[in-house]
Each structure stands twice: as structure tokens, then as C-alpha cells.
N, C-alpha and C positions, 0 to 999 in steps of 0.2 A: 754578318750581324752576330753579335753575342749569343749566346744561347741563357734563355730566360728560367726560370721556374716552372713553367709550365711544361718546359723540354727536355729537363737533366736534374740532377741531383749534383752536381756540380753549378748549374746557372744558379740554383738554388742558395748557394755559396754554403753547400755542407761539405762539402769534398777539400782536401788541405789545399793548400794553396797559399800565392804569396800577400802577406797582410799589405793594404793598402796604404800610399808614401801621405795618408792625412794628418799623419802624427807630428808632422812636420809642419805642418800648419798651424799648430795648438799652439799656445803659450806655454809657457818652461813649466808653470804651477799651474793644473785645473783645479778646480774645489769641486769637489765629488757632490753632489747634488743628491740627497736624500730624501725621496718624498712622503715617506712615513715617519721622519723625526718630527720631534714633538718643534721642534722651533721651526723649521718650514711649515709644519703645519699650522701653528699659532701666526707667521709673519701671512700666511695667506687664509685667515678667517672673515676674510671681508665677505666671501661668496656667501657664506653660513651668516654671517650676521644681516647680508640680506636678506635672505630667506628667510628668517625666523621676526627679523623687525621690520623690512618694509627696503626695498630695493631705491637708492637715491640716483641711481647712474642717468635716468631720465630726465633728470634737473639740472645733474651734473653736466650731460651734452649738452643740452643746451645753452649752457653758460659757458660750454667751451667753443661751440660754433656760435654764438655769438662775440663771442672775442674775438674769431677767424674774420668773422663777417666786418666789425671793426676797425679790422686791420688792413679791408680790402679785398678779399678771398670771394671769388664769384658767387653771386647767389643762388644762382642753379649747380651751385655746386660740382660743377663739368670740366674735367682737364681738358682740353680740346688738342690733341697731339696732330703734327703733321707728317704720319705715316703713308706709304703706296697702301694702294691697295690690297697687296700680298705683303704681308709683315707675321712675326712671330713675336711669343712671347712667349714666361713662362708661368708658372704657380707651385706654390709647397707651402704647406700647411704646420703649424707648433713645431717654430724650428728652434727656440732659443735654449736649449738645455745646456749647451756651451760645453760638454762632454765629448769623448770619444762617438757616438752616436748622432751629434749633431754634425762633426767637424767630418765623417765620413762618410757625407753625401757630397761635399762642398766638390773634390774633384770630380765626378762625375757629372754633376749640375752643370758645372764651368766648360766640361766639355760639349754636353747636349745641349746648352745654352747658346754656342757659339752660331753669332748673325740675330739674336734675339732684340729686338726693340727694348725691352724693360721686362722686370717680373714684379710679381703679386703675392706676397704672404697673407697667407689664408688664415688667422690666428694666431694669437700666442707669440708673438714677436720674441718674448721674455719673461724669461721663468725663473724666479717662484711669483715674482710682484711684479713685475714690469718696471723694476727701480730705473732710473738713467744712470744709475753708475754700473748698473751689469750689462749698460747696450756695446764696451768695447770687447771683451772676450765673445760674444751673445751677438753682435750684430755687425759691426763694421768691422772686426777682424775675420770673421770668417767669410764675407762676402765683400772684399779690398778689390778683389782682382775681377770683379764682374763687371763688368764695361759698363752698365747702362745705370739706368735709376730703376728702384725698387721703390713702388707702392704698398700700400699693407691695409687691410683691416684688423682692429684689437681683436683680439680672445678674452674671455674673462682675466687671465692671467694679467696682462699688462692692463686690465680695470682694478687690480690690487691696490694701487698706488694713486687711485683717482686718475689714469692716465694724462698723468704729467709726464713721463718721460717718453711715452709713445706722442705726444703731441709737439713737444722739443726736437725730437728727432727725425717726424714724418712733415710734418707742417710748420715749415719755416721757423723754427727755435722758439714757438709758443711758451709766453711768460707764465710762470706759475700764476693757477686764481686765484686771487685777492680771498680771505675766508668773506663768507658768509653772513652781515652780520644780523643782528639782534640775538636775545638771551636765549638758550638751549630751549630746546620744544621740549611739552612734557610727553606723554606715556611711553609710549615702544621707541620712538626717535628719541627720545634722552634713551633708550640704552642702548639705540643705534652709534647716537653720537659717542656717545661712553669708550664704546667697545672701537669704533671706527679704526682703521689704519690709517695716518694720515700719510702724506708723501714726504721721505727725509731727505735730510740736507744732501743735494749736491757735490760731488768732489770736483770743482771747474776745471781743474786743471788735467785732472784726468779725463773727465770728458772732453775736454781740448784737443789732447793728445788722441782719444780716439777718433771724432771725427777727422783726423787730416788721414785716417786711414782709406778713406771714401771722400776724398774731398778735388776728384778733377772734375771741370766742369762735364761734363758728360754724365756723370752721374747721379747731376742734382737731379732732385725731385721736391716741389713743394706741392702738396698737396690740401685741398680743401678744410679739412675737418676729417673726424674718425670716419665719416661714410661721406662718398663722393662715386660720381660716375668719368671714364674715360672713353671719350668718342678717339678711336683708333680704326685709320682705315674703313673696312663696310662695317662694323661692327662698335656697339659703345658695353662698355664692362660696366656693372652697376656695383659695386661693395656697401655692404651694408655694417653697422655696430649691431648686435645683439648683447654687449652689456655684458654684466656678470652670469644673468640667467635666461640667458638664448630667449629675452624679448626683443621688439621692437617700441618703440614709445609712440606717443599720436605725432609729432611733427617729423621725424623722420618719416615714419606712416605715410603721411602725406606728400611728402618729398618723392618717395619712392614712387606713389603711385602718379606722382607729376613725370617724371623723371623715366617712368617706363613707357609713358607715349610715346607713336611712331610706328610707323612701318622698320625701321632701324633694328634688326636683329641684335638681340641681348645676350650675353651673359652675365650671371648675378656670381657675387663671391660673396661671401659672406660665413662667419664665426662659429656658427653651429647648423650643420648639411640638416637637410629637409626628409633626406630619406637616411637610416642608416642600422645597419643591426638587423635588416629585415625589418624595420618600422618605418612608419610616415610619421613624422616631426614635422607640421605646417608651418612652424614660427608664430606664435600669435601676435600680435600688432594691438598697440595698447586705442579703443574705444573702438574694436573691432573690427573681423576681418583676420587674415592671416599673409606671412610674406607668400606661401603658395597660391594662394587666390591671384595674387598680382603674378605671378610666376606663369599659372596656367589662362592666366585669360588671353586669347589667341592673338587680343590687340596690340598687347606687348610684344609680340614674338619672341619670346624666350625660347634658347634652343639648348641652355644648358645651366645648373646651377651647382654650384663647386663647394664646397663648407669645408672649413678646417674642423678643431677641438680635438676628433677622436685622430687616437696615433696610428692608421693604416691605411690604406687602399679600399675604396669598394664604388661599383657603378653599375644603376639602376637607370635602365634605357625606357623610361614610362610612356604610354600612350597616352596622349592628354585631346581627346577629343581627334582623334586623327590622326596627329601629329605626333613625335617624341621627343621629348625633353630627356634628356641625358643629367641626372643628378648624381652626381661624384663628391663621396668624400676624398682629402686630398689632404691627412695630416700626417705624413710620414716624412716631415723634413725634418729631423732631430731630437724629439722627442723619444720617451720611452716606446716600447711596441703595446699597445694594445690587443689584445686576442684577436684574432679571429674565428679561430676555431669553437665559440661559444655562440656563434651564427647558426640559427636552426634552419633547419631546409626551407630557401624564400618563397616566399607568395606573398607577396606585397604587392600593392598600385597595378596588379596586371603583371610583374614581372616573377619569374619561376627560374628555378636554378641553372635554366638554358641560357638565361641571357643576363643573369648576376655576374659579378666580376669582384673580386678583393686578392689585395697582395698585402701581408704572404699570404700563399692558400692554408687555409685550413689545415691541414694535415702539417703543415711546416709550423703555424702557430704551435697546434699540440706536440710536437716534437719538442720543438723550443722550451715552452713552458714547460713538460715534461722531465725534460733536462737539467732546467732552471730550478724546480723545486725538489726532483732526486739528492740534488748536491746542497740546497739546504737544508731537509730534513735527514740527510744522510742517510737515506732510502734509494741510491742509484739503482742496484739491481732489480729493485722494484718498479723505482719510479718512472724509470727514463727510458724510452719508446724509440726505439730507431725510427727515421723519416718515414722508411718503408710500413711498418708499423701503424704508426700512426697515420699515413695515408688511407691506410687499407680501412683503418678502424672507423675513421672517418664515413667515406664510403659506402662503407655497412649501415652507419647509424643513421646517415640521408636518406639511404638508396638511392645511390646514383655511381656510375664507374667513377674511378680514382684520375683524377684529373690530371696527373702527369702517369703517363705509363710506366708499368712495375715492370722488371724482369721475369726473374723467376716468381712464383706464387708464392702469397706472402700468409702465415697461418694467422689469423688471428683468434687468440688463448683467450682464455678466461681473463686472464692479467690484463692482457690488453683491454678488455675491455672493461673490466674494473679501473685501471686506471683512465681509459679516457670520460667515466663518468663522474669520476671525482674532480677530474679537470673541467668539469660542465662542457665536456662538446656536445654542440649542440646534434640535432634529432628532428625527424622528420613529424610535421606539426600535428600528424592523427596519434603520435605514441608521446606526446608529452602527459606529464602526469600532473594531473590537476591540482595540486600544491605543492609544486616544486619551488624550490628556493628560486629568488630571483640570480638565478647564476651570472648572466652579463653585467646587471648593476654591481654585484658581489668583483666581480672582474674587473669591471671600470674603474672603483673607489677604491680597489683593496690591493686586488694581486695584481695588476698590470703596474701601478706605481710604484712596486717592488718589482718589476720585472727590468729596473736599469742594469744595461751589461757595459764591460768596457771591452768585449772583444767580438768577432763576425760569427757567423753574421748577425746585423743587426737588422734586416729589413726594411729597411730606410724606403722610400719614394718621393718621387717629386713628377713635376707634369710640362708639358710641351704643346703648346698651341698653337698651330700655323695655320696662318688664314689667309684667306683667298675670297672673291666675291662671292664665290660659289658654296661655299664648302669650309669649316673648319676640321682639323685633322687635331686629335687627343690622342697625345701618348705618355702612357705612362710606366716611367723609370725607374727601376730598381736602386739601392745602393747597399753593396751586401758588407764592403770592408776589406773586400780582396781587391787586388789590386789589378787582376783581369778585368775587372768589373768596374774601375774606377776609368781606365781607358777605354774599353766600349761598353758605356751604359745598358745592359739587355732592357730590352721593352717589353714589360709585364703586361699591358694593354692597350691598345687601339680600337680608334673608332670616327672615321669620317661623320660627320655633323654637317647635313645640305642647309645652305642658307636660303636658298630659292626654290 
């Protein structure tokens, strides 16, 4: 077995080595994907004009699962697949950046994939809007050669475009909706409708040309609507939409809470994870209630809930009356890396740095970033923190040993530690200082979306689920960009999950 991050500074894919053969799977032209240009930013201001005038996505779905419903589309909403009892599958989370980052997960997926029933994107299908003409660089060319059918829930991103092309694509070539009509509403919804994005034209014939890239039968999938449940084997998957702003609305609400009866052991996937950052995020669910109420009531038997949105690894094994629920984010399929290393020492739901898990670790985030903004402020000597370094500093600021072992003893200077507090790593929760900048939010919206590289590593992940009557087995998979790494996937995390 590979040797992981947790074992080497090589698994870790710092050490040189040979760049991985993904590049060969790109198309001849990529379009470099900017997320702080002003016109990516302008073509994705739907999220913001939510926010500020009044969120329509809940009107929206329903007019888009009623056109499903329409058409025929079960109304409990349930794929009913005919797998054994021991079957696999997989999950990866905000894959469609269509870059060097996205394109070099795909051979290592393909291989830990192999024998897998279907997989599940967790978010984010496609970035920047979820357009239908970025789903062939963006979706069906990077995953041609995956045998099976691929399920998804939307991320905000593919609700850019009113998810019209995520519903063309997932759900049987869903017709665009008809507008809406009578004259524009007045107050905050006329500047809603004002500012709106609507969905553009089409290029048919390229979208023609990209589905025949995905087009043997084996890997059809039609799927209900943006939220459906899949009864597979002992196990039913429930996916939910959370929209632009990680809600749920009241008939989906309702849906869900129909839809988690049973003694039938669940897993929920869904758009935006419930735990994450060292926080509990419930989901609120519109005329109340929350998705984790449904999650932790015992009657459901929920044994694990998976969220895409943020770009990394992390899992939160919570006691939930007894029992544990294993809550995993799971968006490291191609997107940019998001920090980690601005993660404060956890204590959350009952869980404490014993039993948290995120990839990359920590100490590899602030190296990385470290790096990353040395060479754009033109600050290297200053800025940029060997792994060793910034493990140690890490460490220090938790208190907690360095979670892959050092060699020799590593000094940490003043520098270092200057620099990893300008970097916001995070600190153990009795030394935070009571007006501190929100550094993670600062993270999230500012610097991680400049943190796109086009070379290793890039921390990529994705996840593996085999299940069994007994037992589901989670693992989760590196993808650094070398090409050691693309042939045996190392396993940054495991975790048997008893169904009985």
C-alpha cells in the first residue's frame, strides 16, 4: 500500500518525483479558471443577489421536480437499484474546475474505483455557473472511462444558471422552464429579477458531441430531480439540494423526513456538510426544524452524512445519543484546496483532536499556502515554511504532537511563527483572542480562491464505500499529481461504520 501523508513527506507528494500521465487526458486548450476576476465574479453573483434580495431556488425546485414528476419520475423520489448485498461505490465532492487539479484526481479515482456499482458528486458538478456547455471539458470528458453511472447533488455553483444544465444532464435531458409569467414583482424581487442570471443559449451540437463521451449503456443514469434517495443493497443514500445558501425549503423538508423512515440504514449526501471547520452547521429546513434533527433521530438510522462545498477532507465521528454518526466533508475532487490549517484545535459535538481527521493535514495546508504567497508577494525567504516547519508550528500552536513524525528536531524561530500567524493557523480554543479577525471566513472567500495551482501537489481527495450487511468501510483517497500516486492511490483515512 502506498504510503500516505500521515507516513512520509514523500506520500505527502513534497518529495520530486514523476508528474502524473493526467495531462494526457486534458484537452489540447484549458481556460485557466480565475476566481477573483471581476467577470467570474460578476457571471456568479446570483449567490449575493440572493442574499441581499430574497433566495428564489425554493420556488425554482419545485417547478423543476414538478416538471420531473410530469414526466413520470417516481414520486417518492427513490432509484431502487438491483445490487448484492456487498456492493461499492464511490463519492467526491466540487469536482468541475476543468484544470490541472481537477483532471489529476481522475487516474487515481479510476483505479480505486475499479468493481464500484456507481459514484455520487457531492456538490459543484461545475464551475463558475453550472452552464451546459462547460459540462464537456467539466464532466463527461474527465470521467468517459468510469464504467458505471454517476449520480450528483447541485452545489450552489451549478444553481448559477437556475440549474438548467445540471437537470439536462442528471435527469433525463430536462427541458428548460418555460419563464414565469405575469409582470415583474415590485420591491427587493424587481431588483432580484433586475440583477438575476438567467441560463444562456445552448451550443447543441457541442453538447451533442460531449455526451457521446459517456454514452454506453452502462453508464446511464436518470435520476429523479436535484434531491432523490437510492435504495442500494442493506443501505438507501438519501442526497439532498441545499440551493445557493446551504437551506432546505419546506417540501423537500418534508420529503426527507418521509423518506428517512425505516429501520433501513442511511447515508445523507448533501451540498453543504453539517459539521465542518470545527463548527456544527445543522442545515436549517424552511418552516423549521433542521436537516441534523432528521440526521440524529435514532428512527432514521443515520450512520453517516457526507457534504461537499468546502475544498478538503475532514471527519467528525459524533456521539449522537449512543451511537456515532460519522460526518465527512468530501470536496476535494477538483476544485481549488481550501485551508486547513486555519482549523483551531476541535471540540466540537463531543469530538476532540483524538478523533478529527482532515487531508491535507494541517501543517501541509500552511506549507502550501506558505509557498503560494512567498512567491506572490516576492517574500520567499520570508514567507515559505518548509513542511518540516510548518508541521512543527502547527503543533506548538494546538498542543498536540505533529502528526506525521519529524526526523531530526525541527527549531521553530520567531519567523515561523510570525508567519504561521499571519497565515491564520489556527490555535487552541483557551488562547484565541477575543477580536480576532474572522480568519477562516477571510480564507474561504478571499485567499483559498486564489490558491489555484497548475502543478503537485495539489491535495486532491475523493472517497470509497463498500458495504456489506454488516458494516460500511470509508476510505479516503489522496490525489497529489505524481504519478506514484496516481497508480496506488495512498489512503489518508479509514473507518469501518457497523450497520447492526
Amino acid at each position: 500500500m502506498s504510503e500516505s501523508s500521515r507516513d512520509t513527506v514523500a506520500g505527502a507528494g513534497w518529495a520530486a518525483g514523476e508528474e502524473g500521465a493526467y495531462h494526457a487526458l486534458m484537452p489540447g486548450r484549458v481556460e485557466k479558471l480565475s476566481w477573483l476576476s471581476p467577470r467570474t465574479l460578476w457571471a456568479a453573483r446570483n449567490g449575493v443577489v440572493a442574499s441581499w434580495f430574497g433566495d428564489p431556488t425554493g420556488r425554482t425546485r419545485a417547478r423543476w421536480v414538478a416538471q420531473r414528476a410530469a414526466a413520470g419520475a417516481p414520486a417518492d423520489k427513490v432509484i431502487r437499484r438491483g445490487d448484492a448485498d456487498r456492493f461499492s461505490f464511490m463519492v467526491m465532492g466540487d469536482t468541475g474546475e476543468g484544470g490541472p487539479s481537477q483532471y489529476a484526481v481522475v487516474p487515481g479515482f479510476l483505479e480505486a474505483s475499479r468493481g464500484t456499482s456507481f459514484a455520487v458528486i457531492a456538490s459543484d458538478v461545475i464551475y463558475p455557473v453550472g452552464s451546459a456547455d462547460d459540462y464537456g471539458p467539466r464532466f463527461f470528458r474527465p470521467y468517459q472511462d468510469y464504467p458505471a453511472p454517476v449520480y450528483a447533488v447541485p452545489g450552489n455553483h451549478d444553481w448559477y444558471e437556475d440549474l438548467g444544465g445540471f437537470m439536462r444532464v442528471f435527469c433525463g435531458g430536462a427541458p428548460p422552464l418555460p419563464p414565469e409569467p405575469g409582470p415583474r414583482p415590485p420591491g427587493r424581487a424587481w431588483w432580484r429579477a433586475l440583477l438575476w442570471r438567467r441560463p444562456q443559449a445552448v451550443d447543441e451540437q457541442r453538447f451533442a458531441a460531449a455526451r457521446e463521451l459517456r454514452s454506453r449503456p452502462e453508464q446511464q443514469a436518470v435520476q429523479p430531480g436535484p434531491y432523490w434517495a437510492i435504495d442500494a443493497g442493506p443501505v438507501r443514500i438519501v442526497g439532498i439540494d441545499t440551493g445557493l445558501l446551504g437551506t432546505v425549503d419546506a417540501e423537500q423538508g418534508a420529503w426527507l423526513r418521509e423518506v428517512s423512515r425505516g429501520p433501513r440504514p442511511k447515508i445523507l449526501v448533501t451540498g453543504s456538510p453539517l459539521y465542518v471547520d470545527g463548527e456544527h452547521h445543522p442545515c436549517p429546513v424552511e418552516g423549521g426544524g433542521t436537516v441534523d434533527d432528521i440526521v440524529r433521530d435514532p428512527a432514521h438510522r443515520y450512520v453517516a452524512a457526507i457534504g461537499g462545498d468546502i475544498h478538503n477532507y475532514q471527519r467528525y465521528p459524533v456521539d449522537v445519543g449512543g451511537r456515532t454518526v460519522q460526518y465527512v466533508v468530501s470536496g476535494g475532487g477538483g476544485a481549488f484546496t481550501h485551508a486547513t490549517h486555519t482549523i483551531s484545535r476541535v471540540s466540537v459535538g463531543g469530538v476532540t483532536e483524538s478523533g478529527f481527521r482532515c487531508y491535507p493535514l494541517r501543517g501541509d495546508s500552511l506549507a502550501f499556502y506558505s509557498g503560494l504567497y512567498g512567491r506572490r508577494l516576492r517574500l520567499r525567504r520570508f514567507f515559505t515554511l518548509t513542511e518540516a516547519e510548518a508541521m512543527a508550528v502547527v503543533a506548538e500552536r494546538l498542543g498536540v504532537p505533529p502528526v506525521r513524525a519529524q526526523g531530526a528536531p525541527v527549531r521553530v524561530t520567531p519567523r515561523v511563527r510570525l508567519v504561521a500567524s499571519l497565515l491564520g493557523a489556527g490555535r487552541r480554543p483557551e488562547r484565541r483572542v477575543r477580536f480576532r479577525l474572522p480568519v477562516r471566513k477571510i480564507y474561504t472567500r478571499l485567499f483559498s480562491p486564489g490558491s489555484v495551482t497548475y502543478s503537485p501537489p495539489f491535495f486532491k481527495s475523493f472517497l470509497r464505500l463498500d458495504v456489506t450487511p454488516e458494516a460500511v468501510r470509508l476510505r479516503c483517497f489522496a490525489a497529489t499529481g505524481l504519478r506514484a500516486q496516481e497508480v496506488d492511490p495512498p489512503v489518508e483515512d479509514e473507518v469501518t461504520i457497523p450497520l447492526v
